[in-house]
N, C-alpha and C positions, 0 to 999 in steps of 0.2 A: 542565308537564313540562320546557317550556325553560329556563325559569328556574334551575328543581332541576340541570340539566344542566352549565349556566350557574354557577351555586354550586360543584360540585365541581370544577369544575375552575378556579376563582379560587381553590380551597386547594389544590389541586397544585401550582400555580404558585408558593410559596414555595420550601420547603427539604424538601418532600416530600409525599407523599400524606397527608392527613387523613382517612381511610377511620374511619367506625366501629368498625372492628375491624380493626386493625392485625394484618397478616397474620405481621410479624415484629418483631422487634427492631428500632430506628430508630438513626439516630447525628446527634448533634449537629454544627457546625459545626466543623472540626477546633480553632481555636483556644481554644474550651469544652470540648471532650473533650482537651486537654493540660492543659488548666487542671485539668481534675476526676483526673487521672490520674497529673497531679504526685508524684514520690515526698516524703512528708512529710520535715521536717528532724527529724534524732533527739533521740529525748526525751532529757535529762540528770540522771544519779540521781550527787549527790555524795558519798563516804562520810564514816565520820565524820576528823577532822582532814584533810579535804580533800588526803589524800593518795593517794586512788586516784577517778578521776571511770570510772563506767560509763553509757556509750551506747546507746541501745534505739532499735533501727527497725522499723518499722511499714510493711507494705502497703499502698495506698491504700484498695481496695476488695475481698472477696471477692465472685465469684461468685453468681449468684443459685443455681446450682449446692449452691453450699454452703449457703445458708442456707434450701433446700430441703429440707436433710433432714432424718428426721422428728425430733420434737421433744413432747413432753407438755405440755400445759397447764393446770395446775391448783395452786389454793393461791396463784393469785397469779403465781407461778411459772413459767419454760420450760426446761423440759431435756433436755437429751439424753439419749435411754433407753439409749445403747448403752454412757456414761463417770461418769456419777455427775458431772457437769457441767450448769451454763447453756448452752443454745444462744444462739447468735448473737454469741458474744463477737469483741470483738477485741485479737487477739492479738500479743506483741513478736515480730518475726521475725529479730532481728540484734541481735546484743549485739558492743561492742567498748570492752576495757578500756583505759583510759588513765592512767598514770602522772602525776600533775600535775605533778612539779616539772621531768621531762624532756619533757612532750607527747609523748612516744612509745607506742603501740599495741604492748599485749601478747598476741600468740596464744592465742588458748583451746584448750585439748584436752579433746574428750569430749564436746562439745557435742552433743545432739540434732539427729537431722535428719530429715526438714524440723522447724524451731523453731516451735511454738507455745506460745512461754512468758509467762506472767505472775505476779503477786506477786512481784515482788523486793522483798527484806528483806534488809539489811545485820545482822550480826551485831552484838552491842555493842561490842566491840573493832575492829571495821573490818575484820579480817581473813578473814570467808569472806559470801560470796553465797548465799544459799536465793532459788530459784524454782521456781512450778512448771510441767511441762511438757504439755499435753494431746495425747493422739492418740485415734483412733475409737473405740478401747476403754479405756482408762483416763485420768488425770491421775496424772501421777506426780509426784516431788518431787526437785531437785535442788541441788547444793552446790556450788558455786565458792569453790576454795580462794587465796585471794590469793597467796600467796608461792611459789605450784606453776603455776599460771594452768590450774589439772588438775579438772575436771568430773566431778559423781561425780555419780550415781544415789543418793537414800539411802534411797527407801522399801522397803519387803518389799510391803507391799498396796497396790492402788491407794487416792487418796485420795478422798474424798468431799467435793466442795465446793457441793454444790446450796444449801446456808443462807450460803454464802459463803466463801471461800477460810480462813479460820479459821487462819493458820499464826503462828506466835510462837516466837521464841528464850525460854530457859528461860536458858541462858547461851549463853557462847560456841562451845559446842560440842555443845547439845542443842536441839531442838523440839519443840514442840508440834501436833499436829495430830489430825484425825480421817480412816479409812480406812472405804472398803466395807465391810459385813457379808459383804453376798452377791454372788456374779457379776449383774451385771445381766441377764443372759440368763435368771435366776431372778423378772424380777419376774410378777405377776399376769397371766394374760391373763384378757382379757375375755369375760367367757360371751355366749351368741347371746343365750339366755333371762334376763332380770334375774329375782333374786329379786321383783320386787314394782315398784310404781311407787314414783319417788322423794317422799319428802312434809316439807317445812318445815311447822313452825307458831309462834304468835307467839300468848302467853298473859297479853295484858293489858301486857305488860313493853314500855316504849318503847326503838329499837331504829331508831335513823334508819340510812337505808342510804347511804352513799358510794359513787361509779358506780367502783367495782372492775371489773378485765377479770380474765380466763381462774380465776374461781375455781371451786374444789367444787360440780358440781353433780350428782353419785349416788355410791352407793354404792361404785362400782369406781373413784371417784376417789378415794376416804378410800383403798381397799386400796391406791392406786399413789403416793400421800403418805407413806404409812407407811414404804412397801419405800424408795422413793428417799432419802425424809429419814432413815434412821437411820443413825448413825455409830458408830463406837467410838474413840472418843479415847483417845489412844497420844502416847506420848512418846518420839524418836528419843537417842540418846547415840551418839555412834560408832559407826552402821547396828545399832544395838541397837531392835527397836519394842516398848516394855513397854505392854501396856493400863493405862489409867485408869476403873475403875470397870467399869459391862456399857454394853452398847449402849443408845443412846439419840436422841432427836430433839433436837439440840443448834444452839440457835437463835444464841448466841452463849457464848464462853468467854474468860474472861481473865482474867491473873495476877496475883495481888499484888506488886506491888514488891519485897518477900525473898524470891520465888521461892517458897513454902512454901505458898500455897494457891490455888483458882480458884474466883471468882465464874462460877455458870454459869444459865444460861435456859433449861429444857427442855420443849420442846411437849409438850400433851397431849391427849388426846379428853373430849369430845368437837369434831371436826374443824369450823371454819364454815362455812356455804356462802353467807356476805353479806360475810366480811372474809378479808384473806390472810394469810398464813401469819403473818405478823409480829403478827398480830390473834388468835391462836387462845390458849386459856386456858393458861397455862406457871406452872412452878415452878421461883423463884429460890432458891438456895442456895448455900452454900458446901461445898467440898469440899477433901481435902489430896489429896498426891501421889500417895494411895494407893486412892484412890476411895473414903475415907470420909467420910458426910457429915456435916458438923461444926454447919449450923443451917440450914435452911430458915428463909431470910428472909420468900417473901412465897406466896400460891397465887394469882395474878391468872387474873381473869373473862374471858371471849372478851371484845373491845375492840367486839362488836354494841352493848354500852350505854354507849357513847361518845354524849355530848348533840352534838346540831348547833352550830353557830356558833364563831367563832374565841375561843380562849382558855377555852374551856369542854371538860371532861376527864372522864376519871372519876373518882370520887370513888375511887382504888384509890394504889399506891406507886407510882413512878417512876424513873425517870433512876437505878440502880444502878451503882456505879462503883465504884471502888480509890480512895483519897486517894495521891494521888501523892506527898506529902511526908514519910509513915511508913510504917513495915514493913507493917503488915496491919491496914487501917483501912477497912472498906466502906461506904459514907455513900447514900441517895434521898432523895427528895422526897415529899411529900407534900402536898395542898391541904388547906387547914384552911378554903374556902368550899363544902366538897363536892362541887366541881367546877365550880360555878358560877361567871362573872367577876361575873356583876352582882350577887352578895350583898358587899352592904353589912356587909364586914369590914376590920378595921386590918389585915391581914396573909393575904394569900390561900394564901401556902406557907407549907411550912416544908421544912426537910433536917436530916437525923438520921446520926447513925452509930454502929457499935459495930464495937469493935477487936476482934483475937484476944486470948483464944479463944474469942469468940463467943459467952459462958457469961451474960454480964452485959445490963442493959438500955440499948437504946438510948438515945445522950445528943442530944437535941435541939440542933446547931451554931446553927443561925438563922434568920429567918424574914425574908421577901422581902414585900414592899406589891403588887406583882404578880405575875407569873407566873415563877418560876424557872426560868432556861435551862443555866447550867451554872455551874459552879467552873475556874479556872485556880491550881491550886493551888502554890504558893510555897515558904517554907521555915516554920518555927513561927511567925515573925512577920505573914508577907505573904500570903493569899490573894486571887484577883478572883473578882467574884461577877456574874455577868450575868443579868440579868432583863429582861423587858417585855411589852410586850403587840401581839398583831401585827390588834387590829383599830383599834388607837390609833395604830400604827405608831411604837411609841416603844422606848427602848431606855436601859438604864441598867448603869453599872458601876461598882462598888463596892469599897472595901479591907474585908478582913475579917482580924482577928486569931485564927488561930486559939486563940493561950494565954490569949486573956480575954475572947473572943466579943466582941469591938465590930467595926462597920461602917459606915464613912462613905461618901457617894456621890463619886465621885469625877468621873465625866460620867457627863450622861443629854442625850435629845434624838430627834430623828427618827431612822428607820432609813434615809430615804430624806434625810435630810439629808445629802450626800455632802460639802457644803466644811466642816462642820465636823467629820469626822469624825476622830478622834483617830489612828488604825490600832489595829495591833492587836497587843499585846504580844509580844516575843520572849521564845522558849521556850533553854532548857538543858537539859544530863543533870547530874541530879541524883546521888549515889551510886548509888541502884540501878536508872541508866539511864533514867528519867522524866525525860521535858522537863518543868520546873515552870518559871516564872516568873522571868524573872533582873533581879535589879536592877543600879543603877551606881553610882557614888560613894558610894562607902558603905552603898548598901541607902536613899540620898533619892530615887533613880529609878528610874522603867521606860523600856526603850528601845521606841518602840513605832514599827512598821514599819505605811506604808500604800503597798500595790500596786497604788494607783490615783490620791490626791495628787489629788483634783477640785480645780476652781481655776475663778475666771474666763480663766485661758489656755488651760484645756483639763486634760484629767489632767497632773500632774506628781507620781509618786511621789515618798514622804521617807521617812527616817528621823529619827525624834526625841527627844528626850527628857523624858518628864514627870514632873513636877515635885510628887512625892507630899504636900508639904505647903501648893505654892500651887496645885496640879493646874491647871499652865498645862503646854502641849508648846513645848516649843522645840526648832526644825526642826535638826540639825546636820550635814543631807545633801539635798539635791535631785537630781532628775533637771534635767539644762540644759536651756533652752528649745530648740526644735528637735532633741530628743532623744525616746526615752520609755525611760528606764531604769528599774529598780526592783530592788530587794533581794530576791532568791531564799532565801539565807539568812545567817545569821549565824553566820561563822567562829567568831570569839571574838569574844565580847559586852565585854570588857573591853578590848584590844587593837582593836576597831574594826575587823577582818577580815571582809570580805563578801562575799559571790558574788551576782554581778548580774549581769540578763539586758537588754542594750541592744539598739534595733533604731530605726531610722529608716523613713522614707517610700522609700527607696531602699537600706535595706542589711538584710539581713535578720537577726532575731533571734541575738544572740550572747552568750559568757557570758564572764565578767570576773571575775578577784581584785582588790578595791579596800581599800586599807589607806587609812582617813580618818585616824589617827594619824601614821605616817610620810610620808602623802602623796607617796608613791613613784608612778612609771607603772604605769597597771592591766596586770594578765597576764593576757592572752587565753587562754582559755582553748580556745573552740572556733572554727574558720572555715566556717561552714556557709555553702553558697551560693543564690544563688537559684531557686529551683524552677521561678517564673512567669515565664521571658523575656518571653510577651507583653504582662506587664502594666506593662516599661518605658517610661516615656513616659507613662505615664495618669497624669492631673491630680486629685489628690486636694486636698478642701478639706474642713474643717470651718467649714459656713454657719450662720448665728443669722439669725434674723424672728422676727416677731410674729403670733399671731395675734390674732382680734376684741377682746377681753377684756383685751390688754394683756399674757398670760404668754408670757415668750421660751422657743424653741423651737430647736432647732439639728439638725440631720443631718450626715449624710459625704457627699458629693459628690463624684461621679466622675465623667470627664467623657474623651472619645477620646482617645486619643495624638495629638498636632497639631493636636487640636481649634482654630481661630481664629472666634471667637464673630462677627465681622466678615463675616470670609469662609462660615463654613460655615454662618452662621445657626441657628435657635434647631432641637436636639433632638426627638427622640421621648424622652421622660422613663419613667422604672419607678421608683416610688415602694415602697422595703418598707418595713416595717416590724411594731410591736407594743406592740399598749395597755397602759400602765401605768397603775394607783388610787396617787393623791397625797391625804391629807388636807391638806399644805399647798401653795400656789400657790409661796409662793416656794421652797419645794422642786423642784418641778415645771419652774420654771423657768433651774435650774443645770446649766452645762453639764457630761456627760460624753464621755469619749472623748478621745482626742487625735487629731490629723491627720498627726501625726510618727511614728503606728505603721506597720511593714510590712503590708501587707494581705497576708493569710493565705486561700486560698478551699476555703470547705467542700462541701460535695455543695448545701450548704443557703442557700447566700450565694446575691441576686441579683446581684455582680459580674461575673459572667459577661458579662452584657449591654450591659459597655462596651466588649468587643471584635467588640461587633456592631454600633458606632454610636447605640449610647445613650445618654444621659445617668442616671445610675443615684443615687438619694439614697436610702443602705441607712440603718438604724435610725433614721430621721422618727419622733420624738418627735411620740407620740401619747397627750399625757397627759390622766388623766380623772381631773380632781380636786373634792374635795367644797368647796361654797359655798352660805351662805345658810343655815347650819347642816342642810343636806341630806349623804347620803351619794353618794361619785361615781358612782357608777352610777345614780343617778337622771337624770342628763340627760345618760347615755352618747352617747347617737348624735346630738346637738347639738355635743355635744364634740369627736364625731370629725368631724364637717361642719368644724368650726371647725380643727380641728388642717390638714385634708386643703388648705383652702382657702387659708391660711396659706403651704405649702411650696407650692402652685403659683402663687398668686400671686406671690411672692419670684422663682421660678426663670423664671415667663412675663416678670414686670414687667421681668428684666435681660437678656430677650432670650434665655436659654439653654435653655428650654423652651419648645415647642409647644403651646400649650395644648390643642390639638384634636387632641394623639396623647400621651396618655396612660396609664399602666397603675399600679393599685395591687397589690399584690400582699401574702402573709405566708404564715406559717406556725403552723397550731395556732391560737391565741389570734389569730395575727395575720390566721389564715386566715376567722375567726370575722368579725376585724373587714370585714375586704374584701368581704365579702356584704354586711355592712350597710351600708358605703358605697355600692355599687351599686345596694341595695334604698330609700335616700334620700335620694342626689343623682344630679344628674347631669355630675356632673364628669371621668371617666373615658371611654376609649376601651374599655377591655378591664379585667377582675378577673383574678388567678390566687391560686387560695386552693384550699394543702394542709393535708389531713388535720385539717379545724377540726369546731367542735362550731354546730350550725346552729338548735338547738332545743335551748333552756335545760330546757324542762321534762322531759327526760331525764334531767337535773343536778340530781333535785328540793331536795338538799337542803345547794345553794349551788355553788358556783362559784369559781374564779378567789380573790379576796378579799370575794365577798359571800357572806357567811353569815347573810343570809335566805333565807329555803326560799322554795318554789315558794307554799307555805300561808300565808305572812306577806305577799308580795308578789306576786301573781298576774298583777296588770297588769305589772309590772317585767319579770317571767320574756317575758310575752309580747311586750313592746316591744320588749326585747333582741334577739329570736331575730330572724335576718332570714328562717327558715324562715313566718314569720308574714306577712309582706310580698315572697314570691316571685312574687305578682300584679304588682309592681312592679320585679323586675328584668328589666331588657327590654337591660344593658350586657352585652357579651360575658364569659358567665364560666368558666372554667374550672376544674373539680373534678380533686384528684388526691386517692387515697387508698391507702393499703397495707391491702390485706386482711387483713394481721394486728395492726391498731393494739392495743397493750396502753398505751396511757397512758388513766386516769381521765377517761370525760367522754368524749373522742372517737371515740365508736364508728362503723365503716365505715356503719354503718344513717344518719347524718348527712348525708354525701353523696349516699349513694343517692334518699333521701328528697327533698334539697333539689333535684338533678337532673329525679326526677322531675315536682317540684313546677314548677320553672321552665319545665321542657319541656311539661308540660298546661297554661301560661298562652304558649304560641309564645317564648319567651325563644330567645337564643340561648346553648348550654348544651351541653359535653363534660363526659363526666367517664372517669377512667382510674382504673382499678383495679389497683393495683400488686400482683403477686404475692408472696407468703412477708415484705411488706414490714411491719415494726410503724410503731412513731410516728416513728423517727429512721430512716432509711432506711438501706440499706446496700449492697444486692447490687449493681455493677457496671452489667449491663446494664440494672438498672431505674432506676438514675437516670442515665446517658445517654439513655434513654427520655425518662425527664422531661424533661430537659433540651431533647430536639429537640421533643418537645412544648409545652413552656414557649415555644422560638423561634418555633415556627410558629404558635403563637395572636399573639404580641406583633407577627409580621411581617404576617399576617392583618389583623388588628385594630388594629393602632396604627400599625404604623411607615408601611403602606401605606396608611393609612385616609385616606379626604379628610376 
């Protein structure tokens, strides 16, 4: 009993009581609760001809308060029963117009208050603003008129965005969208008595199931899918709302390029209760302005008989679209290996299309060698055609004509191949306002923009130009070293006119006009300042090692304000990070990241911990790549020995880490890993691992990037899981989870499980159960919570530890 006595109050003795059941809210050290409470620097929406820039601010964090309140679950789905709304968004609270060529701020009148706005959508012409507004009882829709700076309400009904915000300019002076049928106060209540028990069944038909959260499972949840999801699509003209067609369950809508008709998605029953709503049996069709419908394209099957494994589909139609480069051209895809990747055919897709009036039969455009991903479509001469395959992890892009159907490959190669990667084409408005494809010099190039520029120096974004008939890029912009700048957008493609967003290690993210032709001085555009006083002074580095095997590895490296490695001697170290599947090594081992970027802190960075005297190496490349002709996750948890061994080696061998006060940590996946490392080595002081998946065999039927089932590989499932080897962790771990996780795979039953499991083997083992929290955290007082939680395990356990 003295001992036990003895124990609780050696965790008092931190940064606060470590009670089983925290009697109240806790608060982090003040210099972490400034950090987490920072007002964000405002987003930046430019319009078109970059003559008007609009500014959107953001709160840090709502209330747990708020995201308390109630909410429906079902179909995949969370929504507010009281607005025809997603619960848990977050929303713009501050809009401020700016004139670019004076930098002067124009007052708004009319504005909403308090603002809970999102969807901004710039008109075609640049001249008016549509967003929408939410309050407790509806989402409404509003208009900012540019040359009035005057704020106008334009809907009549509230709108309905539960399938997604759905809004589209028709022109410059109309929209599109869908409103309520009914008041919400009309939906279904739920009877004491159910009609009857609820009952699935499964008749022979294979039907793998994917670990979906909050879907359908009785009756009264079909009746509160129905009422929620249906809309009636309406189109605005000068506060005019005309319906389109009757009510319906409208998955997605959208417009042909001449205005004159809409490709639309419509759910139907019967409703799943294994897939979400996005998975439920629909019909595709075309319609005019008048809600007449002109051809049902496709009647697609609930997406239950989707085969397992990556790159395997239904054998049914897909990816339906507008061709962006003609009036009224609807084009999908189709597999011609019925679904299968491993049947041995020349051509596993194909994509088709048929024009208005939709009378005639579809003409087959062309057919792909693997898996079709999309079109980037051009003018008659130019389209790109992107395919590959993501269990090969390969990636290919092609020219396609569309007036004579040829196709040449123009690059192909790893997805995870980041130094050769090309970027990725700039877009233009085509006549009728479609960004297609824009060439240069005559229609022999693509300008192609990359936002990230991996290098042996670290990222360095480019712009460049390639070179359609020797399909080489040549770079004719860089971000300078000691920079990390990158091309937000493209003014004019011809003129060289750009907006970029630069930020250093000490100045914070800022936006710039850059004319590469005139080569004139860039015009600032914005001077946003620093958020994080306290993180002046802190020593950022991007560090490279090896581990065992020879593939180089690198992390960000933070290290105290005045830290002197001489005088203050080596660290307590918090290793994060998050396992990434490499087929190739030397992919694996290219560095990402720059060390010239401003560090940004989210709820979800472990940065916090370098204003606590730690030495902190966030995103430790933790790669697990396939060798020996094996796949990577076959010698997962060798790999991570080898990865983990690697960055404290490096960081012990130069003196700046302790070796004997150490802590790994992650999140999700990475949270997944941090048990296993616990569960088979013993290199750590302390684990902290949020909201991970702890037993694979939950995930029967794949994971992550492996798409073998639980049935193909049974041993695998169970090496992986460190739920299997919780006999073996005996390092201090800490569980955090939000009771209401909606991401795939990570169910709150994981932690529970694993906690219990580690605690019936004497382990030492918390775990905190976040209230109204899903997978990405949000409310306020629950991650200061975590937060002083997180401090007090790592002051406990590592920093104090002999």
């Amino acid at each position: 009993m003295k001992k036990l006595f003895l124990h609780l109050f050696l965790l008092t003795c931190t940064t606060g009581v470590i009670a089983q059941d925290a009697a109240s809210y806790q608060l982090p050290p003040q210099e972490m609760a400034d950090l987490l409470l920072a007002k964000p620097t405002p987003g930046v929406n430019i319009g078109s001809k970059a003559a008007w820039m609009l500014l959107t601010d953001r709160n840090p964090y709502p209330s747990v308060e708020e995201i308390a309140m109630p909410e429906y679950r079902i179909a995949g789905l969370r929504l507010n029963p009281e607005n025809y709304s997603p619960s848990r968004q977050t929303y713009i609270n501050g809009f401020t117009l700016i004139q670019v060529k004076t930098n002067k701020a124009v007052a708004l009148n009319g504005l909403p208050s308090p603002l809970f706005a999102g969807n901004v959508q710039w008109n075609p012409a640049g001249t008016k603003i549509a967003f929408t507004n939410t309050t407790a009882t509806s989402v409404d829709l509003y208009s900012i008129d540019i040359a009035s700076a005057q704020v106008t309400k334009i809907n009549k009904q509230p709108l309905n965005v539960v399938l997604g915000d759905g809004i589209s300019w028709l022109d410059d002076q109309t929209l599109l969208y869908q409103v309520a049928v009914q008041p919400a106060s009309a939906a279904p209540k739920k009877p004491l008595m159910p009609k009857g028990p609820t009952t699935q069944q499964n008749l022979g038909k294979t039907a793998p199931s994917a670990t979906y959260q909050d879907l359908i499972k009785s009756p009264y949840d079909e009746l509160l899918f129905e009422f929620f999801a249906t809309s009636q699509l309406v189109k605005n003209s000068n506060g005019v709302e005309t319906p389109i067609g009757k009510p319906d369950i409208y998955l997605n809508v959208t417009v042909s390029p001449d205005k004159n008709f809409l490709l639309q998605r419509k759910l139907k029953k019967p409703f799943s209760y294994l897939v979400s709503a996005y998975g439920f049996p629909s019909t595709v069709e075309i319609i005019n302005l008048n809600g007449k419908s002109l051809k049902v394209l496709a009647q697609l099957p609930s997406a239950e008989g989707r085969p397992s494994g990556n790159d395997n589909l239904q054998n049914i139609a897909r990816s339906f679209d507008w061709r962006d480069d003609v009036a009224a051209t609807v084009i999908w895809a189709q597999p011609l290996d019925s679904g299968l990747i491993k049947k041995d055919v020349e051509f596993h897709d194909a994509v088709y299309s048929l024009a208005a009036p939709f009378t005639g039969k579809p003409n087959t455009l062309l057919k792909t060698k693997t898996r079709f991903r999309n079109i980037l479509w051009g003018d008659e001469n130019i389209a790109l055609v992107q395919e590959g395959l993501r269990s090969k992890q390969s990636t290919k892009l092609s020219r396609f004509n569309p007036a004579n159907g040829k196709m040449e490959t123009l690059y192909e190669g790893n997805q995870t191949d980041a130094y050769n990667n090309p970027g990725y084409p700039v877009m233009a408005k085509n006549k009728y306002g479609r960004y297609v494809v824009k060439t240069v010099d005559n229609g022999k190039k693509l300008l192609m923009n990359n936002t990230t520029g991996s290098s042996a120096k670290g990222d360095l974004p480019f712009l460049a130009k390639f070179d359609l008939k020797t399909k080489k890029n040549d770079i004719i912009w860089r971000s300078a070293e000691g920079t990390y700048e990158f091309v937000a957008d493209v003014l004019d493609a011809d003129k060289l006119v750009l907006l970029t967003r630069k930020e250093t290690q000490q100045d914070v993210p800022n936006y710039f006009i850059k004319n590469l032709m005139l080569r004139i001085a860039d015009q600032q555009l914005t001077s946003f300042e620093n958020p994080y006083p306290a993180m002046v002074g802190v020593i950022k580095e991007k560090i490279s090692y090896k581990r065992a095997d020879g593939i180089d590895l690198t992390g960000d490296l933070y290290l105290p304000k005045g830290y002197d490695k001489a005088k203050d001697g080596a660290l307590p170290l918090l290793i994060w990070a998050y396992p990434r599947e490499f087929n190739s090594a030397a992919d694996a081992a290219q560095i990402r990241g720059s060390k010239h970027r401003f560090t940004t802190i989210s709820w979800a960075s472990p940065i916090y911990w370098v204003t606590q005297g730690y030495a902190v190496l966030d995103n430790a490349e933790m790669p697990i790549v396939a060798a020996n002709g094996k796949k990577p996750n076959d010698t997962f948890v060798d790999q991570l020995k080898m990865n983990a061994e690697a960055a404290i080696n490096n960081l012990a061998g130069q003196g700046i880490a302790d070796k004997n006060r150490i802590a790994v940590g992650g999140h999700s996946y990475g949270a997944f890993m941090t048990a296993n490392l616990l569960a088979h080595t013993n290199l750590f002081k302390a684990g902290l691992a949020r909201s991970g998946a702890y037993n694979r065999t939950l995930t029967p039927f794949g994971f992550q990037n492996e798409d073998r089932t639980y049935w193909d590989a049974p041993q695998l499932y169970f090496e992986m899981s460190p739920f299997s080897y919780a006999n073996k962790i005996k390092t201090p771990l800490l569980l955090i989870h939000g009771d209401s996780d909606d991401n795939p795979g990570t169910f709150p039953m994981n932690s529970e499980r694993l906690f219990n499991a580690v605690k019936g083997f004497g382990g030492t083992t918390r775990f905190v159960f976040l209230p109204y929290e899903a997978h990405s955290y949000k409310g306020k007082e629950n991650i200061l919570h975590m937060l002083w939680e997180m401090n007090a395990w790592l002051d406990t356990y590592v920093k104090k530890a002999k």
